[in-house]
C-alpha positions as CSV (number, residue, x, y, z in Angstrom):
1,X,0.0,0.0,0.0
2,X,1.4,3.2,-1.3
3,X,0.6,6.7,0.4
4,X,-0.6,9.8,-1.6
5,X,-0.9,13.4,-0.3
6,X,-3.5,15.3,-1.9
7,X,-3.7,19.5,-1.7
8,X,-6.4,21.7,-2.6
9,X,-7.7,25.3,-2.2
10,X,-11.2,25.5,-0.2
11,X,-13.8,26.0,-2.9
12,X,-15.7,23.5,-4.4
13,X,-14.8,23.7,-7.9
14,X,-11.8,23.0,-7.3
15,X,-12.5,20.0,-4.7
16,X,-14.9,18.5,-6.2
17,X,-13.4,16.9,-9.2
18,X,-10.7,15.0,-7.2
19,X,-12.9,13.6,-5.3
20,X,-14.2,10.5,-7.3
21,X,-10.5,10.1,-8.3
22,X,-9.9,9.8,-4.3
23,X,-12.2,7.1,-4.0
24,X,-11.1,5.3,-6.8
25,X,-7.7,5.1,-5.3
26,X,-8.8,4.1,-2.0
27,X,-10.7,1.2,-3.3
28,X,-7.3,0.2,-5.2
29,X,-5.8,0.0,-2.1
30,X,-3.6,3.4,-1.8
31,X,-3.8,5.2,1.7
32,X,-4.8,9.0,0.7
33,X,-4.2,12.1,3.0
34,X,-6.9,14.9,1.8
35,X,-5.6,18.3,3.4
36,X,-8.2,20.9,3.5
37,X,-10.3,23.3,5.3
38,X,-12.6,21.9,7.8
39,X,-15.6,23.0,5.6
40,X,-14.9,19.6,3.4
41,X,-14.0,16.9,6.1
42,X,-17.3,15.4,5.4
43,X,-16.7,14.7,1.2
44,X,-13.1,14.0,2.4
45,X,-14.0,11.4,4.4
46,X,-17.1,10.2,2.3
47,X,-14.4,9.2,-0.4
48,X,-12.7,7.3,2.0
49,X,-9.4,9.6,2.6
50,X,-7.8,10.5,5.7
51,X,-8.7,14.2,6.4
52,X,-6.4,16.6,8.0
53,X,-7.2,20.4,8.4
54,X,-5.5,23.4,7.8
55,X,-6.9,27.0,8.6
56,X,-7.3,29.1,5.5
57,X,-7.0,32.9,4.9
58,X,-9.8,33.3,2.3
59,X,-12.0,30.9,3.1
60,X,-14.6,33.6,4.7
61,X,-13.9,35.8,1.8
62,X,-15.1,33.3,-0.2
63,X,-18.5,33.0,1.6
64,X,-19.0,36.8,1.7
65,X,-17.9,36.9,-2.3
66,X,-15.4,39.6,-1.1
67,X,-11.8,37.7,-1.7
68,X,-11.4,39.9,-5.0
69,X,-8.9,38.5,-7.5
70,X,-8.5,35.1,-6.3
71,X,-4.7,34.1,-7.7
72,X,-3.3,37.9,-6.1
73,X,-4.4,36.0,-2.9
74,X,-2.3,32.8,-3.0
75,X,1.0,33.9,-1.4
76,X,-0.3,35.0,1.3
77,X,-2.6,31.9,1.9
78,X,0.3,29.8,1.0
79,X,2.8,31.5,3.2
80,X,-0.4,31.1,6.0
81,X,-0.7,27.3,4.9
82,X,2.8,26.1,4.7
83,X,3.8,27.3,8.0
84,X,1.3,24.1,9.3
85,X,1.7,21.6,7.0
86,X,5.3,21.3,5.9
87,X,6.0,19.6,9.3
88,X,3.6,17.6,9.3
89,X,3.6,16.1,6.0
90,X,7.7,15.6,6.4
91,X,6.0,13.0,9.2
92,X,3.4,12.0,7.4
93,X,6.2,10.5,4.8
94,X,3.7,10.5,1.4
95,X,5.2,8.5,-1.3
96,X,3.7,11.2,-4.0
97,X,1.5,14.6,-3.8
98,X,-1.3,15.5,-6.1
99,X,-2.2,19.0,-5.7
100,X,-4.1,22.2,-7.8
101,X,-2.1,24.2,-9.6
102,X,-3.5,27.2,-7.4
103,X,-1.9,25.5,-4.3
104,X,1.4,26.4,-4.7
105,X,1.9,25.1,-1.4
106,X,1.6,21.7,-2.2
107,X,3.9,22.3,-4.8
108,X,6.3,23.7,-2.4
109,X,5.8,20.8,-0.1
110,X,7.2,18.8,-2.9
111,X,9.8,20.6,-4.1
112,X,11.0,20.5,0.0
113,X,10.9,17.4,0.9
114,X,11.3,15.9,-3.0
115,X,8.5,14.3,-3.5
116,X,7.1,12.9,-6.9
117,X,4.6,15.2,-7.7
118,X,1.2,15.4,-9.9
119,X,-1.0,18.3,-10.7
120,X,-4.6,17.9,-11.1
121,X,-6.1,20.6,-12.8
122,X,-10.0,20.7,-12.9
123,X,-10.2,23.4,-15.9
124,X,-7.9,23.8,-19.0
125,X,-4.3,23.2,-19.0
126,X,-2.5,26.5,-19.2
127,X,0.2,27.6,-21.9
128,X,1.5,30.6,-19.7
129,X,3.1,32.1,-22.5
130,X,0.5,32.3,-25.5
131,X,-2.9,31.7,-25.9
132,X,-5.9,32.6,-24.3
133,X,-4.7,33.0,-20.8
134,X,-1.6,35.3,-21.9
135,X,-4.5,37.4,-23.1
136,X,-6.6,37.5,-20.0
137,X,-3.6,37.7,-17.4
138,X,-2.0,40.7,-19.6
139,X,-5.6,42.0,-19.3
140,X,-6.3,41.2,-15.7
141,X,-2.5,42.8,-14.9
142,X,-3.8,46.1,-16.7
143,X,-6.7,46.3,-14.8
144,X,-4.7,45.6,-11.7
145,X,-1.6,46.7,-12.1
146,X,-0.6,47.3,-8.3
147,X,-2.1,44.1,-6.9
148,X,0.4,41.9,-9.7
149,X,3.2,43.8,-8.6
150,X,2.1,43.6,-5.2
151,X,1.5,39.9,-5.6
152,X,4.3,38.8,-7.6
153,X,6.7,40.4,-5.0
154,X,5.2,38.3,-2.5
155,X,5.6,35.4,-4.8
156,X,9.0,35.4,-4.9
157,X,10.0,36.6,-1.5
158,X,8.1,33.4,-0.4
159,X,10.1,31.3,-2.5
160,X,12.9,32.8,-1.8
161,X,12.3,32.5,2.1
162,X,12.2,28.5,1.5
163,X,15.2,28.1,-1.0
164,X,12.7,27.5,-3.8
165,X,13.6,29.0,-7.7
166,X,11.2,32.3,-7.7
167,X,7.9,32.0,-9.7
168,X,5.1,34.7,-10.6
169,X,1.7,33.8,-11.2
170,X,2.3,32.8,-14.7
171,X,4.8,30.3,-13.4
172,X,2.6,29.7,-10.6
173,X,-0.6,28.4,-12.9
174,X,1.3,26.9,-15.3
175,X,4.3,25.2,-14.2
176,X,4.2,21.5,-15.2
177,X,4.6,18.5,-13.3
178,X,5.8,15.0,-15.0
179,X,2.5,14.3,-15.1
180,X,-0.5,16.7,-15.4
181,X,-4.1,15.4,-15.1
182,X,-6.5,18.0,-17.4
183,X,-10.2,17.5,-16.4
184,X,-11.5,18.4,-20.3
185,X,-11.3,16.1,-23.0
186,X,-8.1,17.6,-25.2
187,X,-11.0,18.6,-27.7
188,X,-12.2,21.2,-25.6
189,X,-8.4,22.2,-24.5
190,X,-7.3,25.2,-26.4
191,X,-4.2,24.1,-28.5
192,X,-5.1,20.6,-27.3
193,X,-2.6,18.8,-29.8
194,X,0.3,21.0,-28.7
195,X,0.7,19.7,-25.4
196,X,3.3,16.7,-25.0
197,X,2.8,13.3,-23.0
198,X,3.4,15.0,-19.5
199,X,-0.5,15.9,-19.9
200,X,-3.1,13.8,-19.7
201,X,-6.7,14.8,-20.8
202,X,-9.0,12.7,-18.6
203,X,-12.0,14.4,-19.0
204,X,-14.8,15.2,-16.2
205,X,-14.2,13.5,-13.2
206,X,-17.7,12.6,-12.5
207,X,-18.8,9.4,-9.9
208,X,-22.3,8.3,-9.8
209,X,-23.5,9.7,-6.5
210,X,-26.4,8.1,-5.8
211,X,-28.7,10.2,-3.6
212,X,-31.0,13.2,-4.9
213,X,-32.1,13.2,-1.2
214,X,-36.1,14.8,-1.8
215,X,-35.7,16.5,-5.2
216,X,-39.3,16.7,-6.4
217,X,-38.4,15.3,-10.1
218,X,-42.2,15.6,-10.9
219,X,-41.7,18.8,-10.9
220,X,-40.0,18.7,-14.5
221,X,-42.6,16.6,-15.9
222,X,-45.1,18.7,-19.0
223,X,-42.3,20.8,-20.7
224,X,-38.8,21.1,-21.2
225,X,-36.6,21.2,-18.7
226,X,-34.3,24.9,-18.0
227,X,-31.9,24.5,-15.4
228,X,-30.0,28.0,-14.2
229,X,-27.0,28.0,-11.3
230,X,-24.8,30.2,-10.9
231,X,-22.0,27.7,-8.9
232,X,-21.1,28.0,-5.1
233,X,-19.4,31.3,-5.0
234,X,-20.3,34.1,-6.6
235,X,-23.9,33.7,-6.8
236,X,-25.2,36.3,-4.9
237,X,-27.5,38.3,-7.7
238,X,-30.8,38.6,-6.6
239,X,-31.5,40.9,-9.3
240,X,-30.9,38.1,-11.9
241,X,-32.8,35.3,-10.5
242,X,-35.5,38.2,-10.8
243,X,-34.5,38.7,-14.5
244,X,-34.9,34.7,-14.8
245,X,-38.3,35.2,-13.6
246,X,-39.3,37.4,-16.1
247,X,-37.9,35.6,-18.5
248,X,-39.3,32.3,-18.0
249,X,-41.8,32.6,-15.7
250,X,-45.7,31.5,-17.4
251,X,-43.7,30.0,-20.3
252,X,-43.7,26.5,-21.5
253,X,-39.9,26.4,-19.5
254,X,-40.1,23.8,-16.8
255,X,-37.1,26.2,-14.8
256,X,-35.1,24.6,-11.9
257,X,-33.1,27.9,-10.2
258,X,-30.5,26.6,-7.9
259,X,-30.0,30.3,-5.9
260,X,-26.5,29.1,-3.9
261,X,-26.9,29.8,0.2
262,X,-26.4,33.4,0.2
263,X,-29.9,34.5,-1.1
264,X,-32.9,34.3,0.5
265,X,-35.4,33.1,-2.0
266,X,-38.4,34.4,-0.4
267,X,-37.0,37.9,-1.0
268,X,-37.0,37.5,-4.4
269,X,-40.8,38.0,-4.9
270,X,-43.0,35.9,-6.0
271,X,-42.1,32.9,-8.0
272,X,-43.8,31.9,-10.9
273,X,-45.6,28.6,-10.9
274,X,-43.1,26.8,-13.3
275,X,-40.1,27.4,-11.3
276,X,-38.4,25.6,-8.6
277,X,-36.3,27.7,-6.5
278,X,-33.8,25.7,-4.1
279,X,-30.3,26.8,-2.4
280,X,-29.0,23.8,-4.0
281,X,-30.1,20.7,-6.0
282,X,-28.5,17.4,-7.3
283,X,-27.1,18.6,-10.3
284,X,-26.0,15.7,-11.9
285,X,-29.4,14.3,-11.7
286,X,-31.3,17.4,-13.1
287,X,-28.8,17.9,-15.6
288,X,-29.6,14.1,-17.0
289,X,-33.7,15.5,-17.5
290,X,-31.9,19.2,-19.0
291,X,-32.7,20.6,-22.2
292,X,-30.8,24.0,-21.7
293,X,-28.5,24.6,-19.1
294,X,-28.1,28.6,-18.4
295,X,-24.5,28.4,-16.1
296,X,-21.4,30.4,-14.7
297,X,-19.0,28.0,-17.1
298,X,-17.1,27.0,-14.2
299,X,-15.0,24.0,-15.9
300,X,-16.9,21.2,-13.3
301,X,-20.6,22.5,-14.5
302,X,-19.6,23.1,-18.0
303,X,-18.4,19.3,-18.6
304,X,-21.0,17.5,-16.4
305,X,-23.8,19.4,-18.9
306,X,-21.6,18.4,-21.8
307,X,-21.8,14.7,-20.2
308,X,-25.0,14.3,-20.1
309,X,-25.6,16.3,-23.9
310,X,-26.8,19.5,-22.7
311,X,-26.0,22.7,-24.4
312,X,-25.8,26.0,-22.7
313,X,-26.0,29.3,-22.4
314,X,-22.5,30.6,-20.3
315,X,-22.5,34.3,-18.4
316,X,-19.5,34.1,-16.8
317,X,-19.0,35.2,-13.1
318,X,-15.2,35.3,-12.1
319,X,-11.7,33.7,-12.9
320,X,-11.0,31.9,-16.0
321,X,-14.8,31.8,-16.6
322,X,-14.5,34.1,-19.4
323,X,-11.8,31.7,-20.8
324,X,-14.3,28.3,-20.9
325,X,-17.4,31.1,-22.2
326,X,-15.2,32.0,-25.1
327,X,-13.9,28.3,-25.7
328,X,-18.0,27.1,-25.7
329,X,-19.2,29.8,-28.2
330,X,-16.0,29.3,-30.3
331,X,-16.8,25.5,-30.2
332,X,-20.8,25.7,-30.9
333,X,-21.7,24.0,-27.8
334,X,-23.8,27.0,-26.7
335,X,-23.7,31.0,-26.4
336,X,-21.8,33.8,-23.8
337,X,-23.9,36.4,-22.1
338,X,-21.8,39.1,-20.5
339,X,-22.9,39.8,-16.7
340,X,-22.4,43.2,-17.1
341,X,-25.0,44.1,-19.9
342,X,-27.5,41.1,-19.8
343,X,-31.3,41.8,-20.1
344,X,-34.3,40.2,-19.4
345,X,-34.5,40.0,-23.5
346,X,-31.4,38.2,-24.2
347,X,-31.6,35.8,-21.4
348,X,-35.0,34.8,-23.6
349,X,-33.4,35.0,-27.1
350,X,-30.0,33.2,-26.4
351,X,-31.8,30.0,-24.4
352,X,-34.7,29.6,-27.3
353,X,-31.5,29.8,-29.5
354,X,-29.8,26.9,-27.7
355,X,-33.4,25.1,-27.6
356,X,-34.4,25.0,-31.3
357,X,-31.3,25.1,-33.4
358,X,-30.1,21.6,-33.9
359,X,-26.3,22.4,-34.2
360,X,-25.9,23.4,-30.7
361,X,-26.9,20.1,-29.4
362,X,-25.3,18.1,-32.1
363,X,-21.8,19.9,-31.6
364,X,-22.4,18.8,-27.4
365,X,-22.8,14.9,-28.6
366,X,-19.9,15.4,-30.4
367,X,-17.7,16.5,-27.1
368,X,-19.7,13.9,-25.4
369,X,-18.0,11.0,-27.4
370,X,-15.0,12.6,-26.7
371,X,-15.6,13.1,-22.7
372,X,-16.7,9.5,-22.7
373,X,-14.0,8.5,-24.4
374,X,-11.1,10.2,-21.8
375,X,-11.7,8.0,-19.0
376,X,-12.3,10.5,-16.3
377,X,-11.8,9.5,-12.7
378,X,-10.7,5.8,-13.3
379,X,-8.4,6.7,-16.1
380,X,-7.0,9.5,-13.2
381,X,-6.4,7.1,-10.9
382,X,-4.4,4.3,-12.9
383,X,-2.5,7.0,-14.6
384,X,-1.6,8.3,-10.8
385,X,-0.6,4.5,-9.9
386,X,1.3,4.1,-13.1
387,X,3.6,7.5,-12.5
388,X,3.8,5.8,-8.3
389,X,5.2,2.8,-9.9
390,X,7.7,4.5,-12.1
391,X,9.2,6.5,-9.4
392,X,9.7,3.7,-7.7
């Protein structure tokens, strides 16, 4: 039995695609360490790892949708993080570390104690150089010019503090590993073919949970089915969910609004008969009875809907959102709103767009063949045994 060391940021997008890979191991036989805020012990422990906490500087920015621009905040949450777990992984004594590319602590904890590392990245693989993201982090350093300097100073006096070569936040999201698990199938990866055999294009990482608890499915029954979410974070829009209601609201649209835990629904007005408001619902199973899905485009929402063949319609909220709105629109698997300018009018035009032209949904079988055909979470997990054996 071999012992893996897995490191994550607190939110759930990131989290929540290791998780089946977690389990998978487990039931192989590995012993996994998950270490995370205490907000997760329960889905830690659920996928059969051994949880250990650490305290976490942005965690409560994070529920109050005030932490800003999240990468700017990583040194100081990795200076914060190391400080308690370098010891105590050194005794620990993993035989390999999987961690997000966001945690730079976990790659610091490897480079310290030289560990065989793997990073598991649960959006598009980054060319920090060209591309896409050059674009939005020249763009993102423009509009923030004091916070990368700021940030990038910290970066490499932290580094430097530990021994470590200095990084910035280009190094910092794209350095690579010998091995680099992508959670998109390499046909939704910008550039997909130029990326060489240290990256591995799984897919979604998506296990079967099993329990939709007391989801009233009749409720979807007579019409077609809209779902709308917004993710876990930055979902605080009141006025939107109100837009969605005039939107949809006495139409044909059987809606599902998923609101997130910072709203109170019953401020929102009143809600049409043919809409089901909830804090939160089982996506997975209300995505398999989805027609349209109307999302954030974080990368774990965008490829479950393209698992199950459902197109959507993408207004992104934060992060490389933008990125994964401009990769579906380029790709024909649905349209981009933009947050800022949205109307009530739109909302209606893009989602009857996505409904009744036939090459929106036929482009999403296409990607599905090619999600199914990735391997996801088991294909994860024996490529993370196969790089354990190798090190030897």
């Amino acid at each position: 039995m071999a012992k893996g060391a897995f490191f994550n940021v607190p939110f759930h997008g990131h989290v929540n695609a290791t998780l089946p890979v977690v389990r998978e191991l487990v039931d192989l036989g590995e012993e996994v360490t998950y270490y995370l805020t205490d907000a997760f012990r329960p889905q830690v422990e659920r996928a059969g790892a051994r949880f250990h906490r650490y305290e976490s500087t942005v965690e409560e920015g994070l529920k109050a949708g005030t932490v800003g621009f999240l990468p700017a905040r990583m040194p100081g949450e990795s200076r914060h993080v190391l400080a308690q777990l370098l010891e105590v992984v050194r005794a620990d004594r993993p035989d390999y570390v999987v961690y997000d590319p966001m945690c730079l602590w976990g790659r610091m904890i490897a480079q310290l104690l030289r560990l065989p590392a793997i990073t598991f990245r649960p959006t598009m693989a980054i060319d920090p150089g060209v591309g896409q993201f050059a674009a939005f982090m020249r763009s993102r350093a423009a509009a923030f010019p004091s916070l990368f300097e700021q940030a990038n100073k910290e970066l490499a006096a932290l580094m430097g503090e530990y021994g470590l070569p200095p990084t910035d936040f280009r190094g910092m999201m794209g350095h690579a590993e010998p091995l680099n698990l992508v959670c998109v199938p390499r046909a939704f990866q910008p550039g997909g073919d130029t990326f060489d055999e240290r990256y591995l294009f799984v897919g979604p990482s998506i296990r079967p949970r099993g329990d939709a608890g007391d989801f009233p499915f009749a409720h979807l029954a007579g019409g077609p089915t809209l779902y709308i979410s917004l993710g876990t974070i930055f979902n605080n829009w009141p006025e939107f969910y109100r837009m969605c209601f005039a939107a949809f609201g006495g139409t044909p649209w059987r809606v599902v609004l998923a609101t997130g835990h910072a709203v109170n629904a019953a401020e929102l007005g009143p809600i049409p008969d043919n809409f089901l408001v909830r804090p939160s619902v089982p996506q997975l199973e209300v995505l398999e009875r989805t027609d349209v899905f109307v999302t954030h485009g974080g990368a774990n929402s965008l490829m479950e809907s393209f698992s199950y063949g459902v197109p959507v319609v993408v207004i992104p909220q934060m992060a490389e959102q933008p990125l994964n709105a401009h990769r579906v629109a380029e790709l024909g698997l649905g349209l981009a709103l933009d947050k800022q300018t949205v109307t009530v009018e739109q909302l209606q035009q893009a989602v009857a767009r996505v409904a009744q032209e036939p090459e929106f949904r036929a482009k999403v079988r296409t990607l599905q063949q090619g999600v199914r055909a990735s391997g996801g979470y088991r294909r994860a997990a024996e490529a993370i045994l196969e790089f354990r054996t190798r090190q030897g």
